[in-house]
C-alpha positions in Angstrom: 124.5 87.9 69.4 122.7 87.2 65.8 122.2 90.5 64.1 119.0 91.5 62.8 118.9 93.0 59.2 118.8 96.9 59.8 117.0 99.2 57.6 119.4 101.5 55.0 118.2 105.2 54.2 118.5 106.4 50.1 121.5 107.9 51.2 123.2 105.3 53.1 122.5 102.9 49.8 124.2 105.2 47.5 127.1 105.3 49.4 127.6 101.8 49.5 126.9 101.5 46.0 129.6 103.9 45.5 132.2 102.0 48.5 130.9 98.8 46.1 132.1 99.8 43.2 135.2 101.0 43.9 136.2 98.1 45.7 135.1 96.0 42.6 137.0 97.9 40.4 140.4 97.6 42.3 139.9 94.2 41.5 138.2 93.4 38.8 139.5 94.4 35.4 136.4 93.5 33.6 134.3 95.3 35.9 133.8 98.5 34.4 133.6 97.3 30.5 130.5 94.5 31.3 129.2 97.5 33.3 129.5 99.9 30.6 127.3 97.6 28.4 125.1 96.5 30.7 124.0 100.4 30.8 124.7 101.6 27.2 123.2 98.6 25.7 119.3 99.1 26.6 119.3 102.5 25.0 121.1 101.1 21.7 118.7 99.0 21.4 115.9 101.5 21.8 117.5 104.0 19.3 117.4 101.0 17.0 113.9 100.8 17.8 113.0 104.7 17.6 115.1 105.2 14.3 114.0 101.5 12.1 110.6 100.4 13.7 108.9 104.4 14.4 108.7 103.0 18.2 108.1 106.2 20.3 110.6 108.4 22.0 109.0 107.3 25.8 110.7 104.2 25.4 113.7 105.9 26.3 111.8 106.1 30.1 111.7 102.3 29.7 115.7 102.0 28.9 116.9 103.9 32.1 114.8 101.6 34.4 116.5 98.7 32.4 119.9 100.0 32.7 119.2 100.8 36.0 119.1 97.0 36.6 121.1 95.8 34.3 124.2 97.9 36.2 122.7 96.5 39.6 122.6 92.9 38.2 126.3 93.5 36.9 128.1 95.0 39.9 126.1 92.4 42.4 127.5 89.2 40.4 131.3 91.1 39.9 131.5 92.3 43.6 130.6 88.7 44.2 133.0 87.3 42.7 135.8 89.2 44.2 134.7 88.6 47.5 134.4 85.4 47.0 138.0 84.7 45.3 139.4 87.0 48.2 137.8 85.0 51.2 139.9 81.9 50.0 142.3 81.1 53.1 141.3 84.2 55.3 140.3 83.6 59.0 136.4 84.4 59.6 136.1 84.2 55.7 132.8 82.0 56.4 131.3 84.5 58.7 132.2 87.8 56.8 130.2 86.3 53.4 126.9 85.4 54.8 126.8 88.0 57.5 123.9 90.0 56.4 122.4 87.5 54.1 118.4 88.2 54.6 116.3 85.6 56.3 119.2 84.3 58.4 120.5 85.5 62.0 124.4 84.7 61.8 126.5 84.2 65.2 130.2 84.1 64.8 132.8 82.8 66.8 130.1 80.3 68.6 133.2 77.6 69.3 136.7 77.8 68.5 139.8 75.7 69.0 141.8 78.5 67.9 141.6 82.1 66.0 141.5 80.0 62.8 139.4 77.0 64.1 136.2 78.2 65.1 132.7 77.8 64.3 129.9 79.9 63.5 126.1 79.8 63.6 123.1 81.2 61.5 119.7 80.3 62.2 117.2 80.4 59.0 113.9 78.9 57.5 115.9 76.0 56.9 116.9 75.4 61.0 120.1 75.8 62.1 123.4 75.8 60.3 127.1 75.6 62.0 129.9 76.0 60.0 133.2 74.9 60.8 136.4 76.6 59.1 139.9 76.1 59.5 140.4 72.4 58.9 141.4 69.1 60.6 139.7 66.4 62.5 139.7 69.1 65.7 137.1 71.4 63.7 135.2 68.4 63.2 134.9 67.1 66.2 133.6 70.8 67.3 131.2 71.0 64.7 130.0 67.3 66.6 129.6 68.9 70.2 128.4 72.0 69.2 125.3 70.1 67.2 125.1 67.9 70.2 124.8 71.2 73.0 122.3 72.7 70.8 119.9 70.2 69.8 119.0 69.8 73.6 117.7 73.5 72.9 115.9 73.6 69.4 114.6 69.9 69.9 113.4 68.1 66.1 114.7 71.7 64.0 117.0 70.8 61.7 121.1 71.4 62.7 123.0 70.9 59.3 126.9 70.7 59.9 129.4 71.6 57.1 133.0 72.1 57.3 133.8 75.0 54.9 137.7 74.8 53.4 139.8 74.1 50.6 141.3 71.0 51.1 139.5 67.2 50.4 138.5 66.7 53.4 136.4 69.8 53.7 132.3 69.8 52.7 133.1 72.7 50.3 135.0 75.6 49.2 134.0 78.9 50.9 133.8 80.2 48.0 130.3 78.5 48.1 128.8 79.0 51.4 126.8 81.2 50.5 125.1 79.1 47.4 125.0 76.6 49.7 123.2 77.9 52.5 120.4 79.0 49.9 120.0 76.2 48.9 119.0 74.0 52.3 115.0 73.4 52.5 112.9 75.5 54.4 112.0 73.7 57.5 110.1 76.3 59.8 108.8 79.6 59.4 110.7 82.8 60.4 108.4 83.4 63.6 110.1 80.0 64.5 113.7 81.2 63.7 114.1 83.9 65.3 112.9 82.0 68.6 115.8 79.4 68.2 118.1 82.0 67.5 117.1 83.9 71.0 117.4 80.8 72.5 120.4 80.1 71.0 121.9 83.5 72.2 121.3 82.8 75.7 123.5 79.9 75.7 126.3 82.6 74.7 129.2 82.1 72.7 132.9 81.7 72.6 135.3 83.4 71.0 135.0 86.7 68.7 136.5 86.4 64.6 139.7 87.6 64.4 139.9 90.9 63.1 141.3 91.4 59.6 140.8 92.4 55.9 138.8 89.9 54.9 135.9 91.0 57.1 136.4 94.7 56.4 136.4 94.1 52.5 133.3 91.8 52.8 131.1 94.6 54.2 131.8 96.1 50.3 130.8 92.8 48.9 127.6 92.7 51.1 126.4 96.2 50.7 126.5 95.5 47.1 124.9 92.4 47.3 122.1 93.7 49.4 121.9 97.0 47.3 121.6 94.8 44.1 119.2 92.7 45.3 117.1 95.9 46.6 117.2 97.3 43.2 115.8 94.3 41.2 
């Protein structure tokens, strides 16, 4: 079924801050130096301030809110990055980087031709979305019958189709799935969505993502993402 967005405690947050970084930092050799600035620099340039323009020594209060951010803004687009360049060519890639993504209800697994060639759902603002990964005309004729099976359901909401991949023949690199799915209008309101996506569940789905580590190092990627975002 979708999954609803559930509520982190302080704790919980810190820890996957902390899971966050580390897992950026395996990976990332520019990590940590863009996150040392993005933390040092607002209180440089508040000395500056304190010592050359008499500016007065609460401004320093100011500077650890801004680094504060700054280090949030920093590991969210890093982590991001790495997630992204690691989802290239893994099964459930699609799923596992906008699982989590807040406003939309995400389904995996909703048709498949095989563990690779599958289909998932997630039901937003903008209507509904089904994204087909694995490649070939077989995908694309399931992203077809899968619009076609739920439209008798969610009537005039829009169903957008994309087939997510790296070759020419896909609509776009996964890499940009998530971009892209921000991107779409807003069609209905959220009272709206998640009564499509009820619906939607009660038609059931097919077959589960394959497990592997491209799921289990998204949930780093995301618990950044969503702590970042939380902290702006």
């Amino acid at each position: 079924m979708a999954k609803q967005q559930e509520k982190e405690t302080f704790g919980s947050r810190l820890k996957t801050i902390g899971m966050a970084i580390k897992f950026t930092n395996q990976r990332d050799k520019l990590f940590l130096p863009l996150e040392a600035a993005a933390i040092l620099l607002p209180f440089v340039i508040v000395t500056a301030l304190v010592i050359f323009a008499r500016f007065s020594l609460l401004w320093y209060v100011s500077a650890v809110f801004v680094a504060l951010l700054a280090g949030l803004i920093v590991l969210n687009m890093r982590t991001s990055k790495v997630v992204n360049q690691e989802a290239v060519g893994k099964p459930g890639a699609a799923y596992a980087l906008i699982d989590g993504i807040r406003g939309w209800q995400v389904t995996p697994g909703v048709a498949a031709v095989s563990e690779t060639q599958m289909v998932h759902r997630a039901v937003g603002k903008a209507g509904v979305v089904l994204l087909g990964e694995g490649g070939g005309p077989k995908v694309r004729k399931l992203l077809g019958q899968e619009k076609k099976r739920i439209s008798r359901v969610v009537g005039s909401t829009p169903v957008y189709t994309f087939l997510v991949g790296e070759a020419e023949s896909d609509d776009f690199s996964v890499t940009e799935v998530r971009k892209r799915l921000m991107k779409l209008p807003k069609n209905i309101d959220s009272k709206a969505a998640n009564h499509i996506a009820k619906r939607l569940d009660a038609l059931g789905i097919g077959m589960a993502v394959p497990k592997g580590p491209m799921p289990t190092s998204a949930n780093a990627g995301k618990a950044a993402r969503r702590a970042a975002l939380r902290g702006r």
